[in-house]
N, C-alpha and C positions, 0 to 999 in steps of 0.2 A: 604460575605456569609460564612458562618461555612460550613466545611467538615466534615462532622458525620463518613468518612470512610478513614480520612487522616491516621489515624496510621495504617490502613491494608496492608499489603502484598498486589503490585500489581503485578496480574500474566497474562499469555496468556489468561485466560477463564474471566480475569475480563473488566469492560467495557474502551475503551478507553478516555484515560485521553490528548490526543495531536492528531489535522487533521492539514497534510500541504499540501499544492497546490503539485503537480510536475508538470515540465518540461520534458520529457521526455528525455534523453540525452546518446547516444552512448558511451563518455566517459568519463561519473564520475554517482559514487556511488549515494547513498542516503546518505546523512549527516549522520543518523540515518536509520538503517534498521527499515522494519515498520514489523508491524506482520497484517494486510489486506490492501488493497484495495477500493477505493471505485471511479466510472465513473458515471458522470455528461449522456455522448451518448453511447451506447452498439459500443460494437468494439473489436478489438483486442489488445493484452496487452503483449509485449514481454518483460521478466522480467528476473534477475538473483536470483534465489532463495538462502537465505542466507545459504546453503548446495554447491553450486556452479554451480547447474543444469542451464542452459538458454533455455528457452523453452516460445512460443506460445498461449496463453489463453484467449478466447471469454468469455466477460463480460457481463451481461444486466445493459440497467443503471439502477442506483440505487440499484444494489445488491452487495453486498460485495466479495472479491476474500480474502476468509482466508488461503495468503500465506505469508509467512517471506521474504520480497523483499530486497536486496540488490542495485537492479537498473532499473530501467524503461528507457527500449530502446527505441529512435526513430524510427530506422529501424523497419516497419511492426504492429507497435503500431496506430491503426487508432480509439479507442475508445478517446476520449476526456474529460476534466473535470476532469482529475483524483487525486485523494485526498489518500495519504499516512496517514494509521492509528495506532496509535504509542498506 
């Protein structure tokens, strides 16, 4: 398949080009920080923002969390299906 937008600048506002499964895990990173979110069952999402914040965030499924993730906790993370969006 040809990419008619392969020579473009890709930025935060353009569409994602990479979804990977997470694991939710206390300790390690995201291979890749992702810039959103996305839950399979509405839940909670304790994440470390790639700024360094770690904080708490209620998902619905199938909506997007457009935050810059560095790491998706087990602890208190109760939504599931969660898919890192690159």
């Amino acid at each position: 398949m040809t990419d008619p937008f392969k020579t473009h600048t890709t930025g935060l506002q353009s569409p994602v080009r990479h979804a990977v499964a997470v694991t939710p895990d206390d300790a390690a990173d995201l291979a890749v920080p992702c810039r959103a979110l996305n839950v399979a069952q509405s839940g909670f999402v304790r994440v470390t923002t790639l700024g360094g914040d770690t904080v708490v965030l209620f998902v619905n499924a199938g909506g997007l969390l457009p935050v810059r993730v560095a790491r998706v906790w087990a602890t208190d993370t109760t939504a599931t299906g969660i898919v890192a969006l690159h």
